[in-house]
FIZALO-902057 format. One record per residue (C-alpha): residue number from 1; residue in one letter; chain; x, y, z. Coordinates in pm, whole numbers, padded with zeros to 5 digits. Layout:
N
VEXDO_k_r_c_c1_c2_c3
VEXDO_NUM_A_A_X_Y_Z
...
//
This chain:
333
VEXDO_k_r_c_c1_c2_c3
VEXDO_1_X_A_-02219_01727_03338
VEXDO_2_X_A_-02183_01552_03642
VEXDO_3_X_A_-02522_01460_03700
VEXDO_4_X_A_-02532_01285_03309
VEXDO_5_X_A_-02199_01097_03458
VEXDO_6_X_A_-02407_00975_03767
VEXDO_7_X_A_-02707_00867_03525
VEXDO_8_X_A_-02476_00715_03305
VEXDO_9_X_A_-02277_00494_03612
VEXDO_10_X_A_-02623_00421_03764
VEXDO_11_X_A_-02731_00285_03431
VEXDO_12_X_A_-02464_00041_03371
VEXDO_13_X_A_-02505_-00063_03739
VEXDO_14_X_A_-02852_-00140_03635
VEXDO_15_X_A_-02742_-00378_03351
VEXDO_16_X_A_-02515_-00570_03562
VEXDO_17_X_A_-02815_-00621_03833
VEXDO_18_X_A_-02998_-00726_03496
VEXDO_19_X_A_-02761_-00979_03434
VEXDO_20_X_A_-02769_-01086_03793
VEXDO_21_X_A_-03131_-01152_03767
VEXDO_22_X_A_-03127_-01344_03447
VEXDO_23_X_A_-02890_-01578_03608
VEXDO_24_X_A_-03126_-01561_03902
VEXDO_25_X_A_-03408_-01672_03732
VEXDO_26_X_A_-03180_-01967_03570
VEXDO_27_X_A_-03039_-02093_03857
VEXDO_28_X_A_-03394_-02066_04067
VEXDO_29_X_A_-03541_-02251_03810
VEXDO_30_X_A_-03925_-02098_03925
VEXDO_31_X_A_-04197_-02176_03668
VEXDO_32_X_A_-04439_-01881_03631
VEXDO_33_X_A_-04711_-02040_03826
VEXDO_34_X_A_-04475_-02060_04134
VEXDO_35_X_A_-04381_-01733_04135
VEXDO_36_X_A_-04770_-01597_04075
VEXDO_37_X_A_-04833_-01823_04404
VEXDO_38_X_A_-04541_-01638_04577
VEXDO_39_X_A_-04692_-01280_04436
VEXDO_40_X_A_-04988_-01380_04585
VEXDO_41_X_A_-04843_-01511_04935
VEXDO_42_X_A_-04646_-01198_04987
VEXDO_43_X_A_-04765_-00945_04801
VEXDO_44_X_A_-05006_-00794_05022
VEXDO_45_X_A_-04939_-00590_05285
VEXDO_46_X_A_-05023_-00752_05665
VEXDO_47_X_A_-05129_-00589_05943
VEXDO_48_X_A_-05330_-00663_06296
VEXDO_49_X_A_-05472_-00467_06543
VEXDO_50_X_A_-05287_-00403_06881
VEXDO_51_X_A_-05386_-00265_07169
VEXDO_52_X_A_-05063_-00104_07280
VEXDO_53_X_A_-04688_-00147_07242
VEXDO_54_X_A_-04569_-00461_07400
VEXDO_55_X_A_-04251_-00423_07574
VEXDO_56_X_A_-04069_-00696_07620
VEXDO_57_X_A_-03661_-00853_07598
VEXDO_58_X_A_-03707_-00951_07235
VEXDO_59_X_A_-03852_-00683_07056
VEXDO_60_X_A_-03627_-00350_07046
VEXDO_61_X_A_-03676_-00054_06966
VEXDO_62_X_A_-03505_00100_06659
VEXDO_63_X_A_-03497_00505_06715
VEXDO_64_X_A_-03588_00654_06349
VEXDO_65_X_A_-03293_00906_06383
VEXDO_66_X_A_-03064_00612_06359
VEXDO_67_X_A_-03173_00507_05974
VEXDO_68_X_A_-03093_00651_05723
VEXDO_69_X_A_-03477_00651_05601
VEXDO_70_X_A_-03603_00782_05901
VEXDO_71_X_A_-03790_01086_05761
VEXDO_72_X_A_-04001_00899_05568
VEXDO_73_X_A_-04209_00742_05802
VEXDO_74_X_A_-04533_00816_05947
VEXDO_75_X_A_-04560_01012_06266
VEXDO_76_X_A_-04561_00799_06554
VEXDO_77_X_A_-04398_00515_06387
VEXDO_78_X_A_-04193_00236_06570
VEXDO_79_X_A_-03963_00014_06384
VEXDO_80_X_A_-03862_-00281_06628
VEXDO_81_X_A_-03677_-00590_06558
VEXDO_82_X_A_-03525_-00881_06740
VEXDO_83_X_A_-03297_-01101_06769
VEXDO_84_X_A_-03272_-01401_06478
VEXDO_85_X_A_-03359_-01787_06588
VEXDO_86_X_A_-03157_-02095_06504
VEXDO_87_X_A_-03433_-02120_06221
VEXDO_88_X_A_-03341_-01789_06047
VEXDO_89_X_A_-02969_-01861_06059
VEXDO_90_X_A_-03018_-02168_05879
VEXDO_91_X_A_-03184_-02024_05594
VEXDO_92_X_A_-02946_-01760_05599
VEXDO_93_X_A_-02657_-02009_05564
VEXDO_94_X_A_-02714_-02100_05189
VEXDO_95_X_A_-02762_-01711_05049
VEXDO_96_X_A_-02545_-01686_04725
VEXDO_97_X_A_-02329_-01392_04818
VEXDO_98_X_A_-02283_-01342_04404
VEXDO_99_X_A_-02628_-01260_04318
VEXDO_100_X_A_-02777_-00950_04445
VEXDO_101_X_A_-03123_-01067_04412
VEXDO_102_X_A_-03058_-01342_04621
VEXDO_103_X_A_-02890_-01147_04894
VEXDO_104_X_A_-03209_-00954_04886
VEXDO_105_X_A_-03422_-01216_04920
VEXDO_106_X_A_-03296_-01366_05179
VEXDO_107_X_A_-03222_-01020_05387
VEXDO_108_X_A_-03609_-00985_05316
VEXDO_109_X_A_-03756_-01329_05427
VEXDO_110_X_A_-03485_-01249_05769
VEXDO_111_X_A_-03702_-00923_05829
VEXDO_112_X_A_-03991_-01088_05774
VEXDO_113_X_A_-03980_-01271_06109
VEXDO_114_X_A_-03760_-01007_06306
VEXDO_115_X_A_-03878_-00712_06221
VEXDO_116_X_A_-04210_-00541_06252
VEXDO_117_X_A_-04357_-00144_06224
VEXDO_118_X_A_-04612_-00015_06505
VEXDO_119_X_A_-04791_00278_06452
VEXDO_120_X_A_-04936_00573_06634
VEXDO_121_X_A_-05290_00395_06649
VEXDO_122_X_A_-05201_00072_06745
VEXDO_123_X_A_-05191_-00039_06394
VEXDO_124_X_A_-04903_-00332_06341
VEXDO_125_X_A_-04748_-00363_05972
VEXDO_126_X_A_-04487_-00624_05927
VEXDO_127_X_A_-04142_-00550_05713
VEXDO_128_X_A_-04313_-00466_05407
VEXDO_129_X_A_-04376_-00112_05550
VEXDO_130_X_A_-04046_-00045_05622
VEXDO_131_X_A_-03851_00203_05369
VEXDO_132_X_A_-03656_-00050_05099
VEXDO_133_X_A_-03381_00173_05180
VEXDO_134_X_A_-03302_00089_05554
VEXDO_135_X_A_-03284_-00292_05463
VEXDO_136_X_A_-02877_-00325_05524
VEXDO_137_X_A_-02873_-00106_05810
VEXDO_138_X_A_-03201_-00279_06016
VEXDO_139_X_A_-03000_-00631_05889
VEXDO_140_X_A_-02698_-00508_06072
VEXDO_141_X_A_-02915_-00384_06376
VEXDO_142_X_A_-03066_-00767_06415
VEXDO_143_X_A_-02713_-00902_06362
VEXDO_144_X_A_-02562_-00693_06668
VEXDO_145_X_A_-02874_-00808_06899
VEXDO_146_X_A_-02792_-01158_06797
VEXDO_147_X_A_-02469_-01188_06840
VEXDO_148_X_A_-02305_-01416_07106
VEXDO_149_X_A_-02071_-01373_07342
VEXDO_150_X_A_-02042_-01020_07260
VEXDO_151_X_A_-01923_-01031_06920
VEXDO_152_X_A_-01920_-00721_06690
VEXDO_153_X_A_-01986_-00633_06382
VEXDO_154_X_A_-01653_-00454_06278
VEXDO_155_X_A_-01446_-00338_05997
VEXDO_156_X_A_-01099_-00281_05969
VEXDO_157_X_A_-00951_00114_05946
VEXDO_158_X_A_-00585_00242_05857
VEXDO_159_X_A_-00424_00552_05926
VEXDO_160_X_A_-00102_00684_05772
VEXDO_161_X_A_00048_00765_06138
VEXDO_162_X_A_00050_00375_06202
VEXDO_163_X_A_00395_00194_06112
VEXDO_164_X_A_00300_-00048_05828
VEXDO_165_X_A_-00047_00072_05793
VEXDO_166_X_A_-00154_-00148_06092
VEXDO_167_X_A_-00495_-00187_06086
VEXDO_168_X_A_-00774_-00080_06365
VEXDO_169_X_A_-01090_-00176_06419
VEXDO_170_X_A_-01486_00050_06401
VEXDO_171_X_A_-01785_-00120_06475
VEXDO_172_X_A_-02069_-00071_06252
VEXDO_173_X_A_-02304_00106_06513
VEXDO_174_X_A_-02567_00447_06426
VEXDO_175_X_A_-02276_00643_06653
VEXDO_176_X_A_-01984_00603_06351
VEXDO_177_X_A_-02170_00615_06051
VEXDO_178_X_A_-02156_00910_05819
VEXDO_179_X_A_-02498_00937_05693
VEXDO_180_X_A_-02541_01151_05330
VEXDO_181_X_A_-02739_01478_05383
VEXDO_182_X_A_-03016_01555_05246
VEXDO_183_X_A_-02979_01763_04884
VEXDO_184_X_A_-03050_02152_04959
VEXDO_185_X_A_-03236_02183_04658
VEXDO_186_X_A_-03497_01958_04712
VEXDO_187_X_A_-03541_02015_05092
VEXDO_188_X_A_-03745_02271_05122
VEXDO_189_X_A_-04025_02055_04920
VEXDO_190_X_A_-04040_01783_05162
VEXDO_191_X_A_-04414_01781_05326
VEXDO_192_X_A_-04378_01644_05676
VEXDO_193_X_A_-04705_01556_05798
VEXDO_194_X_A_-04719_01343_05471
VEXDO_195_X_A_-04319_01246_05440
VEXDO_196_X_A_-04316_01261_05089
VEXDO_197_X_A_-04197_01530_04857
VEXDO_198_X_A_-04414_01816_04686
VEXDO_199_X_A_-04305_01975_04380
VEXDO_200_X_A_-04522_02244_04228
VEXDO_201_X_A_-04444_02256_03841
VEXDO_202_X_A_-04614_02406_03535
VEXDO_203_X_A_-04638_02209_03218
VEXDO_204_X_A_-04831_02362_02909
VEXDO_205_X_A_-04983_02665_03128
VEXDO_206_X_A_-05115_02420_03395
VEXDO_207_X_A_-04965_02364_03753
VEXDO_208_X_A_-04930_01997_03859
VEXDO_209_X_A_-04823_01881_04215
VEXDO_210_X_A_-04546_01600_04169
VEXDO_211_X_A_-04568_01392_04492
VEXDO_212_X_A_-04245_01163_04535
VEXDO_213_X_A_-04089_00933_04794
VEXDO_214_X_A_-03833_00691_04835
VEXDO_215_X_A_-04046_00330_04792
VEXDO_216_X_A_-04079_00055_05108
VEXDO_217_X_A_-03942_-00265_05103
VEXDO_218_X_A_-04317_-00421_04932
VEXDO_219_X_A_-04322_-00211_04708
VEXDO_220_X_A_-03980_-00289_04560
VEXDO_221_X_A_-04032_-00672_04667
VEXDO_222_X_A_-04362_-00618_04406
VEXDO_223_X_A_-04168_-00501_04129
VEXDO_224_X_A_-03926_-00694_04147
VEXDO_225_X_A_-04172_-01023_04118
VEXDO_226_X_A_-04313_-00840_03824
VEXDO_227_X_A_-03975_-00850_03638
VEXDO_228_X_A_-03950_-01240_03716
VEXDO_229_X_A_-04287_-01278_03581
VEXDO_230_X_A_-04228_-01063_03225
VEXDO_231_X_A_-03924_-01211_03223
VEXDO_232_X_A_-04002_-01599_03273
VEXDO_233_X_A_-04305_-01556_03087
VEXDO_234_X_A_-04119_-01414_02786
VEXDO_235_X_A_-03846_-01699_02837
VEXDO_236_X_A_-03611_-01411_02863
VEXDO_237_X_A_-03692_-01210_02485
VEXDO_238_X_A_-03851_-00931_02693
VEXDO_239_X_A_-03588_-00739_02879
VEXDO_240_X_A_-03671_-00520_03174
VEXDO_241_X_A_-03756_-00096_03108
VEXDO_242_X_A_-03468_-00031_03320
VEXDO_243_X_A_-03599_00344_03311
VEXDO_244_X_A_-03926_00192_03463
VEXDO_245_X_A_-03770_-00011_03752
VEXDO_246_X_A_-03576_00297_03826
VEXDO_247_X_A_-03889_00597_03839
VEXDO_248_X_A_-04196_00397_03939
VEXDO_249_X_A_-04143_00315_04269
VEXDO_250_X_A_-04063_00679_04347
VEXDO_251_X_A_-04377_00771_04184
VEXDO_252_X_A_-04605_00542_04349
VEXDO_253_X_A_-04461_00577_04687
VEXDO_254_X_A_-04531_00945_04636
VEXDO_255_X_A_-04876_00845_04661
VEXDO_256_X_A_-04861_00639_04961
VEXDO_257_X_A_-04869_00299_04789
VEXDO_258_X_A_-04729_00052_04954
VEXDO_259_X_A_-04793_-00264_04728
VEXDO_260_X_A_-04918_-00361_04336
VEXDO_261_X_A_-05018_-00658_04167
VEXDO_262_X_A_-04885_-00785_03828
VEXDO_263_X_A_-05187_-00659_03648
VEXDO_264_X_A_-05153_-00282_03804
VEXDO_265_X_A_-04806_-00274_03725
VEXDO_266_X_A_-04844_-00380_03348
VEXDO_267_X_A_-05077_-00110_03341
VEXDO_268_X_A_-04797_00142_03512
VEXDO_269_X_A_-04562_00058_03256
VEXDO_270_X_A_-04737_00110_02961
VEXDO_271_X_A_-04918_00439_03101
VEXDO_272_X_A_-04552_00521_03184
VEXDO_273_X_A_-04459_00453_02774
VEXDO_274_X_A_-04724_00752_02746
VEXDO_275_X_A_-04604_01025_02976
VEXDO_276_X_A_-04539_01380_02916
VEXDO_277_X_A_-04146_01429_02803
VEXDO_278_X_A_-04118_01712_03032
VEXDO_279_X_A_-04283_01546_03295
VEXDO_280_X_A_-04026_01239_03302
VEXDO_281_X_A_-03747_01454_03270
VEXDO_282_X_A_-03837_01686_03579
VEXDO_283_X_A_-03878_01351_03757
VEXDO_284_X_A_-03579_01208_03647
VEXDO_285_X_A_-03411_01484_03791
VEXDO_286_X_A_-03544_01490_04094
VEXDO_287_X_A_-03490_01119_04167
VEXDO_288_X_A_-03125_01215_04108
VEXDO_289_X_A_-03141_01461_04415
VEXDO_290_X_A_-03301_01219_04639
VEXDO_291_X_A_-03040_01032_04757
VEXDO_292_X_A_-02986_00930_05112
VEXDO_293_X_A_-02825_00595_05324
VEXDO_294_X_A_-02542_00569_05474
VEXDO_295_X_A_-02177_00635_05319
VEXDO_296_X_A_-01907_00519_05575
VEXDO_297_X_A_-01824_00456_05883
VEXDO_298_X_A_-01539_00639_06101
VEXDO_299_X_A_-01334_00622_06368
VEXDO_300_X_A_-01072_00845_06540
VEXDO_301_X_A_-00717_00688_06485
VEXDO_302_X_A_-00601_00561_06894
VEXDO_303_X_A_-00286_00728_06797
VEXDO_304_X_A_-00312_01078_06659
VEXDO_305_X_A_-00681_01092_06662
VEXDO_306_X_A_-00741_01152_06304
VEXDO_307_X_A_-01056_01021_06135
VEXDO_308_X_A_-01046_00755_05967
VEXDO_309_X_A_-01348_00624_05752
VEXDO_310_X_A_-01428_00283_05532
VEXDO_311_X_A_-01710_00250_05301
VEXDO_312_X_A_-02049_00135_05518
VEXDO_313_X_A_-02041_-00232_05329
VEXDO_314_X_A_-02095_-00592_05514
VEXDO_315_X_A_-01774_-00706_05695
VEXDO_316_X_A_-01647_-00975_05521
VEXDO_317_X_A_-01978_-01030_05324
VEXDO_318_X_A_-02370_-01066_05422
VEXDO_319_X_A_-02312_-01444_05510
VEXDO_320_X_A_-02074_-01353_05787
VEXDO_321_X_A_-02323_-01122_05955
VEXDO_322_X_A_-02545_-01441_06138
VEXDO_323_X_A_-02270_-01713_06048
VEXDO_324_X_A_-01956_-01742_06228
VEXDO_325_X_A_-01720_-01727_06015
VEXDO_326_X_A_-01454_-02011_06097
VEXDO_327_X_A_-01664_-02175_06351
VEXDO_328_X_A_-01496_-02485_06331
VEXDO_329_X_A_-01158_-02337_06404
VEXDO_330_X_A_-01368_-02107_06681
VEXDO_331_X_A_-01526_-02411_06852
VEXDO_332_X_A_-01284_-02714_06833
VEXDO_333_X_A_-01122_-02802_07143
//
C-alpha cells in the first residue's frame, strides 16, 4: 500500500515539474532550431587525454564516500571541483528560484566550468559524467570552497530544551548529513566492478538480466532537451510520457549510456510503448527501491546534546549559495 502511496505522490510531483516546464518553455521563448543547436553543443559527452592527475590549489578533490552517488562510479574515479569565478556568479545571479528547470540549468552550466571527473587511465570527462543525483550536494561543495571570508553554508536547528525554541546553527558539510541507506532488498544485486544493478528474472520460461542504474547528469540533461523539443515542436498539444521520463534513464544508464540524441530517444519511447507488461512492472518496482541522496542534516543540541536534524535543502534558496545575500547592508560603510 505504501509503495502505490509513494508512486502516487511521485506522480503528482511529476505534473507540477510539468507545469514548471511549460512555463519554462514560455518564458525562455527558444524556437526549436535553438534548442537543436544547444542539443548539439552539449549533448555529447567531452573528454581529453591526461597524463596524470594535476594537483594543484584550485582543483579539489571530492572523496566518493562523501556523495550520496558515490557507488556508482567507475573504479578509480576522481570527482574534483573548484572554486567559482566572478564570471560564474554572475550568471548565477539571474536563476529564477521558481522554476525547477531553471535552477537546474543553471546548477548545470556552474558544473560545467568547476567541476570535472578523472579516471583510472588518465581519461578526463567533464560534468556530464557525474551521477545527476550528486548535483545539489557537488553545488554545495563548490559553494563552501568559494566562499569568502570564511562564510558557511548553514541552516538553522531547534531543540525543545532551548527557552523559546532559540535557534542554532549546522553547517551543511559530508560530516552532518544523514545520507538514506541503501534498500536491503535490492542490495545484494548491485554488480560492483560494473556499478550498476543485476536482476535475474524469468518472463514466459526465459531468464533475462535487467541491468539498472541511477542516470548521470547528460543523460538527464538529454532528456530533458528532448521534452523541450516534443514539446515546442508540438506547440505544447503533445504532453510529456511522464512514465517515460521517469524509467528510461534508469534503463539506459543500466547499460552504461551516458548520452542520446533526439532521434534515439524518439525511438526509446515508442519501443518503450511496446514493452512486455511484466517487464515494466518489475522495473517499476525496482526503481521504487533505488533511492538514495541525502535526507537531513544534524547536529547535537550545545545544551543537552540531543540531535537535532533539518531537511538537507539550500539555505535560504539556491541564489544565496554564490550571492551574498544582503550585500549591500554587508558592505556599506
Amino acid at each position: 500500500m505504501s509503495e502505490h502511496k509513494n508512486k502516487k505522490k511521485e506522480t503528482s510531483k511529476t505534473l507540477d515539474n510539468q507545469d514548471h516546464l511549460m512555463n519554462f518553455i514560455k518564458d525562455t521563448e527558444k524556437s526549436v532550431t535553438n534548442i537543436q543547436n544547444s542539443i548539439e553543443e552539449f549533448g555529447s559527452n567531452s573528454r581529453q587525454k591526461v597524463d596524470k592527475i594535476e594537483l594543484n590549489s584550485d582543483w579539489q578533490d571530492v572523496p566518493l564516500k562523501d556523495l550520496p552517488y558515490g557507488k556508482f562510479y567507475p573504479i578509480g574515479a576522481h570527482v574534483f571541483v573548484k572554486p567559482t569565478s566572478t564570471k560564474e556568479i554572475q550568471a548565477f545571479a539571474i536563476v529564477n528560484e521558481e522554476n525547477p528547470y531553471d535552477v537546474q540549468l543553471k546548477l548545470n552550466e556552474l558544473l560545467s566550468t568547476c567541476s570535472k571527473i578523472v579516471y583510472m587511465d588518465g581519461s578526463e570527462g567533464t560534468y556530464k559524467q557525474l551521477q545527476d543525483g550528486d548535483r545539489d550536494t557537488l553545488t554545495i561543495i563548490i559553494s563552501k570552497i568559494s566562499a569568502k571570508n570564511g562564510r558557511k553554508i548553514e541552516k538553522s536547528v531547534s531543540c525543545d530544551c532551548m527557552p523559546g525554541n532559540d535557534e542554532q546553527k549546522v553547517e551543511l558539510i559530508p560530516a552532518n548529513y544523514v545520507y538514506k541507506t541503501e534498500n536491503e532488498d535490492i542490495a545484494p544485486y548491485f554488480d560492483q566492478e560494473s556499478k550498476v544493478y543485476i536482476f535475474k528474472i524469468e518472463l514466459d520460461g526465459t531468464m533475462l538480466d535487467v541491468k539498472l542504474a541511477p542516470p548521470t547528469i547528460g543523460l538527464t540533461e538529454d532528456i530533458n532537451n528532448y521534452i523541450f523539443y516534443q514539446t515546442t515542436k508540438s506547440q505544447g498539444t503533445i504532453l510529456p510520457n511522464i512514465t517515460f521520463m521517469q524509467t528510461i534513464p534508469y534503463m539506459k544508464a543500466g547499460k552504461g549510456i551516458k548520452t542520446l540524441d533526439i532521434e534515439a530517444l524518439e525511438q526509446e519511447e515508442y519501443q518503450f510503448t511496446k514493452i512486455n507488461p511484466e517487464l515494466f512492472t518489475f522495473i517499476y518496482d525496482a526503481l521504487d527501491l533505488m533511492d538514495f541522496g541525502v535526507t537531513s542534516v544534524k547536529k547535537g543540541c550545545s545544551k543537552c546534546g540531543k540531535e537535532m536534524a533539518t531537511p538537507f535543502t539550500f539555505p535560504n534558496g539556491p541564489r544565496a549559495l554564490f550571492i551574498v545575500p544582503n550585500a549591500f547592508k554587508q558592505y556599506i560603510r
